[in-house]
Steps between C-alpha positions, in 0.01 A plus 500: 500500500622836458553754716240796488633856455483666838286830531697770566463694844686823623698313811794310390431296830135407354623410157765274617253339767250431219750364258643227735118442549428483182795264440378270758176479382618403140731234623799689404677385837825540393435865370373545795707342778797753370322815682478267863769520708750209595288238762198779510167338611150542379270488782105484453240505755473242710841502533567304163856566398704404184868520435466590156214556243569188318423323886166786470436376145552126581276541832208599283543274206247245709241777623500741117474400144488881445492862678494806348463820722454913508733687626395858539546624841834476654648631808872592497691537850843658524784382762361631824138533392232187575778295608281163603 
């Protein structure tokens, strides 16, 4: 599948957060995994956590044949702001 051209939006920090996304979502994992950093770990409520989006990809092969989502609201946080 090919990867879908990502909207534009004014905040760098938005566009790059909606590319990896998008990336994910098309199963471009290795186009992807280049923006994580070394041993990061996705966390999802519940406390479900992945080492690596191809662990997030292969977690959902059983539960999704497909997903597609909106993204149109985002919230960006600088260092020091919203720190959770």
């Amino acid at each position: 599948m090919a990867a879908a051209t990502t909207p534009d939006h004014d905040d760098p920090a938005i566009a790059l957060a909606d590319r990896v996304l998008q990336l994910t979502e098309d199963r471009e994992l290795d186009g992807a995994v280049r923006y994580y950093a070394p041993g990061a770990v996705l966390e999802f409520p519940g406390g479900v956590r992945y080492g690596s989006v191809h662990d997030l990809a292969d977690g959902a092969r059983g539960r999704y044949r497909f997903v597609r989502k909106v993204r149109q609201d985002f919230v960006v946080a600088t260092r020091g702001q919203n720190r959770w």
